[in-house]
MARROFI-368077 format. One record per residue (C-alpha): residue number from 1; residue in three letters; chain; x, y, z. Coordinates in steps of 0.5 Angstrom, whole numbers. Layout:
<nodes>
NODE   resi   resn   chain    east   north      up
NODE    NUM    ALA       A       X       Y       Z
...
</nodes>
This chain:
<nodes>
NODE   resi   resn   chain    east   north      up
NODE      1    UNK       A     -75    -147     119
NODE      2    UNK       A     -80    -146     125
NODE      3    UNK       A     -78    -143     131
NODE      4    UNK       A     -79    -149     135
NODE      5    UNK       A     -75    -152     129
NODE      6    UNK       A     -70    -148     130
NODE      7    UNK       A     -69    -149     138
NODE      8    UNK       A     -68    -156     137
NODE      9    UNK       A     -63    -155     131
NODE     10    UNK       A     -58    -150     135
NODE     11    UNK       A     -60    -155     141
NODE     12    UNK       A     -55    -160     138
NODE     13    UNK       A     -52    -156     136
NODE     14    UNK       A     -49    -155     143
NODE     15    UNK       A     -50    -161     144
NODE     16    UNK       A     -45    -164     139
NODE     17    UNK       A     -40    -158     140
NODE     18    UNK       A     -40    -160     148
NODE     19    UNK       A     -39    -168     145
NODE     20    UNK       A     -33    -165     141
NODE     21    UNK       A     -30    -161     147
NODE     22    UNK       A     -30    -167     152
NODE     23    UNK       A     -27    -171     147
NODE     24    UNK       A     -21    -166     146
NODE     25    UNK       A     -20    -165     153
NODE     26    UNK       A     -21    -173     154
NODE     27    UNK       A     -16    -173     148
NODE     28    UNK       A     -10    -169     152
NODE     29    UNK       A     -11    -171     158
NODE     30    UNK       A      -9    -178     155
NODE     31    UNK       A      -3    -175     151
NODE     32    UNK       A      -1    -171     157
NODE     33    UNK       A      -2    -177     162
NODE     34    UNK       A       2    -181     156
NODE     35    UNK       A       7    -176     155
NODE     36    UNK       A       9    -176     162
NODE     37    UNK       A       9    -185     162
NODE     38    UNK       A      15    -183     157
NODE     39    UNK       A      19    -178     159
NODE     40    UNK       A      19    -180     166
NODE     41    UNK       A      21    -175     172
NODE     42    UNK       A      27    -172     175
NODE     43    UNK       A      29    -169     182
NODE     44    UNK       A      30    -163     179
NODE     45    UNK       A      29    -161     172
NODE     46    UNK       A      29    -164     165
NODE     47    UNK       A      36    -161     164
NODE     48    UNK       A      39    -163     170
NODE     49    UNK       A      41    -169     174
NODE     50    UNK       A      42    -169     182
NODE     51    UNK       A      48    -172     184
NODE     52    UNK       A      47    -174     193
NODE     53    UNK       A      53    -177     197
NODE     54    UNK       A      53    -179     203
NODE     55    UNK       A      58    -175     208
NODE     56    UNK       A      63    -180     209
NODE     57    UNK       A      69    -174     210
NODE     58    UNK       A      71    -167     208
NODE     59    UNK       A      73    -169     200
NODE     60    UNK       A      67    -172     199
NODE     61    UNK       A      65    -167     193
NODE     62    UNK       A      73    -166     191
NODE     63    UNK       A      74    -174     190
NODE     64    UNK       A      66    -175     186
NODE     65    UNK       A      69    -169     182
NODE     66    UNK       A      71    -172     176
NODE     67    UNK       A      65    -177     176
NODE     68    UNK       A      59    -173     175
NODE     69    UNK       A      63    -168     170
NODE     70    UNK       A      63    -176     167
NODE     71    UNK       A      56    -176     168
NODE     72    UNK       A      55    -169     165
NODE     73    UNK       A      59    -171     159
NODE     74    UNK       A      56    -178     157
NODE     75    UNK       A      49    -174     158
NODE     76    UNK       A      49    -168     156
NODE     77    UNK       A      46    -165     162
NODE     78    UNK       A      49    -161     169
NODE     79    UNK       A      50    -165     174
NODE     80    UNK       A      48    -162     181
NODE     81    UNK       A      51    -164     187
NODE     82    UNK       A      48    -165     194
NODE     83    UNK       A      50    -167     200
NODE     84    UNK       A      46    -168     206
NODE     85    UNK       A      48    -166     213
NODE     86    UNK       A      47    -173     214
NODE     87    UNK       A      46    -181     213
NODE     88    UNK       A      39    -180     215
NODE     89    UNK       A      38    -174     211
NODE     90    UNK       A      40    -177     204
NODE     91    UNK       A      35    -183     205
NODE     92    UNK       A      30    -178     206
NODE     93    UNK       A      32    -174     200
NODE     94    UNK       A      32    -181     196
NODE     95    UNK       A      25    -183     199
NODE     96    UNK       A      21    -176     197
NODE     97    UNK       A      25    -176     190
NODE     98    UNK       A      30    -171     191
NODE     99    UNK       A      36    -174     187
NODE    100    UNK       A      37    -177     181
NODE    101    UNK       A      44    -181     181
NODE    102    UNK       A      47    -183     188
NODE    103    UNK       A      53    -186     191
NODE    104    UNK       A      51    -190     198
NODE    105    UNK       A      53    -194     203
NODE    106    UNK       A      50    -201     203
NODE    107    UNK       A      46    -201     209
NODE    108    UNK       A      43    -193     207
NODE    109    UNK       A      41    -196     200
NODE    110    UNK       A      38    -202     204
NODE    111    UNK       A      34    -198     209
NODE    112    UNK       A      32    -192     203
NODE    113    UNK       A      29    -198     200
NODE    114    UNK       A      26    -201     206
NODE    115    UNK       A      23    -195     207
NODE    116    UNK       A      20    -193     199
NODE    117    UNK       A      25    -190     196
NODE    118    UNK       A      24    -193     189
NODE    119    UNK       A      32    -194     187
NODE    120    UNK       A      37    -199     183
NODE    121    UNK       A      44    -201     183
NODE    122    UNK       A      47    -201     178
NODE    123    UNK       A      54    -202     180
NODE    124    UNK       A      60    -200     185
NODE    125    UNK       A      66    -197     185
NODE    126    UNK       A      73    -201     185
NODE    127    UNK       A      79    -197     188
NODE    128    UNK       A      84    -202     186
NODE    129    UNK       A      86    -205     180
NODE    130    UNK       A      84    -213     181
NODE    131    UNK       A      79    -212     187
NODE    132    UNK       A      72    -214     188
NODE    133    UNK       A      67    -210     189
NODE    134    UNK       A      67    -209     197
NODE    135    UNK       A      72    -205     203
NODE    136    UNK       A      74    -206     210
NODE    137    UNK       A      71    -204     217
NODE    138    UNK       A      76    -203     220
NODE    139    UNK       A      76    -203     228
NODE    140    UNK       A      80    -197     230
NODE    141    UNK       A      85    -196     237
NODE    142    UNK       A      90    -190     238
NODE    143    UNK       A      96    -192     236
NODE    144    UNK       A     100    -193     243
NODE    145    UNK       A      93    -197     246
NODE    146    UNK       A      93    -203     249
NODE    147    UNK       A      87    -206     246
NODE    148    UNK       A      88    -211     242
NODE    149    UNK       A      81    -214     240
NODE    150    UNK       A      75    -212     239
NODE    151    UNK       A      74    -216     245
NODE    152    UNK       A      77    -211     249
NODE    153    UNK       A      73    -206     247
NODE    154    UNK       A      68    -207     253
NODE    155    UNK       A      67    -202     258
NODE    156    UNK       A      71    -196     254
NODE    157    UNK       A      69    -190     249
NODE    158    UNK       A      68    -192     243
NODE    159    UNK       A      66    -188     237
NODE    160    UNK       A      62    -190     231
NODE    161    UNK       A      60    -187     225
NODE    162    UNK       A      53    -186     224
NODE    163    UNK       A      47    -190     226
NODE    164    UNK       A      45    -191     219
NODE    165    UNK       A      53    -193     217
NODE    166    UNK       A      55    -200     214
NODE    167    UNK       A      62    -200     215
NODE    168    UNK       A      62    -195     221
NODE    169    UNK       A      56    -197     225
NODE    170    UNK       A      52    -204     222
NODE    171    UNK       A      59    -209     221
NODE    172    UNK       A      62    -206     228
NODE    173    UNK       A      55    -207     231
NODE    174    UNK       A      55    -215     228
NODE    175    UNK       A      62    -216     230
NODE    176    UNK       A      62    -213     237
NODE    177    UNK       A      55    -218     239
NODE    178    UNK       A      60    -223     236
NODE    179    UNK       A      65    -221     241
NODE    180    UNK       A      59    -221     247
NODE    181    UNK       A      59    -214     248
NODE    182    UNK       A      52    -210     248
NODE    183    UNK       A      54    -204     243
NODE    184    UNK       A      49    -200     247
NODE    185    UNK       A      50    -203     254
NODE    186    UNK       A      57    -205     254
NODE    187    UNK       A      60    -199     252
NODE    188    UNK       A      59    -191     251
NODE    189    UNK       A      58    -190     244
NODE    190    UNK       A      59    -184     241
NODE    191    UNK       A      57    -182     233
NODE    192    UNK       A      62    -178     230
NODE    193    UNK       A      58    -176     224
NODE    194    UNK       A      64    -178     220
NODE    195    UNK       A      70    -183     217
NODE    196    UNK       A      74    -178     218
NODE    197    UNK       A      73    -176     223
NODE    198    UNK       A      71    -182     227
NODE    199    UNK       A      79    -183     226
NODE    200    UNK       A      81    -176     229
NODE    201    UNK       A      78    -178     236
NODE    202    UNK       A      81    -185     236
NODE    203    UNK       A      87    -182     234
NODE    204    UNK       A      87    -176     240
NODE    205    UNK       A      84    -182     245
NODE    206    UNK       A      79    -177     249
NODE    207    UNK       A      72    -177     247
NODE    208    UNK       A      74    -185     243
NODE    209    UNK       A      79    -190     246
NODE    210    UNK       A      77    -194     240
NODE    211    UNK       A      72    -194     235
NODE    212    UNK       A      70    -196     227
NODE    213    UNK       A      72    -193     220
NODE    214    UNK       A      73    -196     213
NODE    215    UNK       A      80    -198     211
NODE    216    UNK       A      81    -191     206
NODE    217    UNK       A      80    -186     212
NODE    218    UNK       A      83    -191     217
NODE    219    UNK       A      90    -192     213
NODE    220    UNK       A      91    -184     213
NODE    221    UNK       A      93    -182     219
NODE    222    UNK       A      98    -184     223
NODE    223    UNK       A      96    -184     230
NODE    224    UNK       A      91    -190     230
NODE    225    UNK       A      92    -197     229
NODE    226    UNK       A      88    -202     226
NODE    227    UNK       A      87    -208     230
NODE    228    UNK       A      81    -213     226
NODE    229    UNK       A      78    -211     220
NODE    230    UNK       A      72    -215     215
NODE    231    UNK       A      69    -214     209
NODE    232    UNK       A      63    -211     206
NODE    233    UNK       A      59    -211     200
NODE    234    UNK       A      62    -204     195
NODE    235    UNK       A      58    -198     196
NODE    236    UNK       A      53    -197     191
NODE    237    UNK       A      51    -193     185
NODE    238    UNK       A      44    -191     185
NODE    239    UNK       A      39    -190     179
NODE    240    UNK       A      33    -187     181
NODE    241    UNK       A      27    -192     178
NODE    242    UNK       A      23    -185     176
NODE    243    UNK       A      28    -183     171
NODE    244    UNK       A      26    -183     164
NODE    245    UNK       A      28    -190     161
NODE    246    UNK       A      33    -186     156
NODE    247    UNK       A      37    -183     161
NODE    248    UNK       A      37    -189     165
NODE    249    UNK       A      40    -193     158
NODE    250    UNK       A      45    -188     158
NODE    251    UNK       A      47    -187     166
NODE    252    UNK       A      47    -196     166
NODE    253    UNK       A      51    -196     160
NODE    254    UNK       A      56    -190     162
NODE    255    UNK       A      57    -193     170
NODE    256    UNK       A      56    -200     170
NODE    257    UNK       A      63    -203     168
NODE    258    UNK       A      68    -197     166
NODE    259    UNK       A      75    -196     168
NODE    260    UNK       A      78    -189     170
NODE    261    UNK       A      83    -190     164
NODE    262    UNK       A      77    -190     160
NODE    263    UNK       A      74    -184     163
NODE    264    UNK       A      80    -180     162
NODE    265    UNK       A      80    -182     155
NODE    266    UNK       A      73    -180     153
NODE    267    UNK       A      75    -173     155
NODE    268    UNK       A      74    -171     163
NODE    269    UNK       A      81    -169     165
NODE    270    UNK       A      79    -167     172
NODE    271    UNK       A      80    -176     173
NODE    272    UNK       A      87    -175     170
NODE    273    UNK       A      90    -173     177
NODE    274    UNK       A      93    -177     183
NODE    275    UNK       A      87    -175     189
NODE    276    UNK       A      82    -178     184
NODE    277    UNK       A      87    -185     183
NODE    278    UNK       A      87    -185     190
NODE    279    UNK       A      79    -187     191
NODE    280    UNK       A      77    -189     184
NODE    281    UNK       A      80    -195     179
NODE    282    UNK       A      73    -197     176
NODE    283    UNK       A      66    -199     176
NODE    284    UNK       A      64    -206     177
NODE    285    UNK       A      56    -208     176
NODE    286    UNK       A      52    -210     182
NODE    287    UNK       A      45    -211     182
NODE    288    UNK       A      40    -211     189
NODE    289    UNK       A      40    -219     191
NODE    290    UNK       A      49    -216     191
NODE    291    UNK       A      46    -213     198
NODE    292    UNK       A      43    -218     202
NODE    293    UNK       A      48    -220     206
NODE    294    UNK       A      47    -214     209
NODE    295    UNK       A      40    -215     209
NODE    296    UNK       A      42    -222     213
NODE    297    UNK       A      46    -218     219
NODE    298    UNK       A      40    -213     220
NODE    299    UNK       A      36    -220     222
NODE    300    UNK       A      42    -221     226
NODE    301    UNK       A      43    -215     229
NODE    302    UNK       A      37    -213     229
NODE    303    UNK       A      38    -205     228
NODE    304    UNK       A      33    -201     229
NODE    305    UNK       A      35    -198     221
NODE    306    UNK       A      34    -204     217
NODE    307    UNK       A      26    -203     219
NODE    308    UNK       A      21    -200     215
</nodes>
């Protein structure tokens, strides 16, 4: 073979090697893209599931104990718990891809998605056997008031929870304009951050002379009275849509439909205790069309919230 054959031999060569390497890179690149199709993603890692909550009161972590250590059980991995500082907070967590399962308020889960942040319901937690998904705003006064409606409500303090609260600031807001009351210009609102305490305020009657909780933080104390109450769509359990398609099997078949019995039978016995009885009795499904009725009063109200 001559030089110039040689050259042109060892040319393509490099010129078939090249093809191959291209193609290998191209190949994985495939599997990788593939791969990741498949496996989904999580907030954290593979091994772990972040749990976000919203901040309804000082139990918050105590009461959802017991579910993730269901979570953890029926999924084989830890589950982490995060509570934001906020309402507002949470959503953005939802919105960035920081948590994986999570327990919200309606009108949160409606502004989080309304904003981008990829999520399903699945179902809602019940707390007492027989009950439909759903629980009460409660319009709150201190005990010894002479308020007797949410009519008389105009020109005084009254404490709401927080801007992007169902039960503590979206219903109230809907039921105050019903009465004829600006919720901003009629009365001087104070966000308590809170259910708890929102009651705590109304009951010492300074900073609020009356104001807004959900039923299972209103009943507990003693110092408020409950004057008018309305029913609103059951908070909801949410699955991020970025999670594998196993894990998001797994997590709909366990939190769905089941009741706390069944969670104790299956192993977890920190469900087996009176706290947790007290704010938890079963799940029932629910599914996104479940939250328009809330969609309906961000229209009516026009709450800045329910805007993207």
């Amino acid at each position: 073979m001559n030089l110039r054959a040689l050259k042109a031999s060892v040319a393509m060569a490099g010129i078939a090697l090249l093809g191959l390497g291209l193609a290998s890179c191209s190949s994985s690149a495939d599997a990788t893209e593939s791969s990741a199709s498949e496996t989904g993603a999580f907030a954290s890692n593979s091994d772990t599931l972040v749990f976000g909550v919203v901040p309804d009161s000082v139990d918050t972590e105590t009461n959802y104990q017991p579910l993730m250590d269901y979570i953890a059980q029926e999924t084989g991995k830890k589950v982490e718990y995060h509570e934001s500082t906020n309402y507002a907070a949470l959503i953005e967590a939802a919105i960035a891809g920081k948590i994986d399962v999570a327990s919200f308020s309606g009108f949160t889960y409606v502004t989080a998605t309304n904003n981008g942040a990829e999520l399903t319901p699945i179902s809602s937690i019940v707390t007492e056997e027989g009950q439909e998904p759903g629980y009460y705003s409660e319009a709150i006064v201190p005990v010894d008031s002479d308020i007797t409606s949410i009519a008389d409500f105009k020109g005084h303090k009254v404490c709401f929870v927080d801007p992007s609260s169902t039960s503590g600031y979206l219903f109230p807001s809907y039921n105050l304009l019903e009465a004829g009351i600006d919720p901003q210009k009629d009365i001087t609102p104070v966000f308590a951050g809170k259910h708890d305490v929102s009651v705590q305020k109304v009951g010492e009657g300074k900073e609020c002379e009356a104001g807004f909780a959900e039923d299972s933080e209103a009943e507990k104390s003693d110092k408020v009275k409950v004057i008018e109450k309305t029913m609103v769509p059951g908070a909801p359990i949410v699955l991020a849509n970025a999670l594998p398609d196993d894990v998001k099997k797994t997590l709909t078949e366990a939190l769905s439909e089941v009741s706390i019995d069944e969670i104790i039978k299956s192993g977890v016995k920190s469900a087996d205790t009176d706290a947790f009885r007290a704010t938890f009795y079963s799940t029932e499904p629910v599914d996104d069309k479940y939250y328009d009725q809330i969609r309906d009063i961000c229209k009516k109200t026009d709450a800045e919230q329910c805007k993207a």
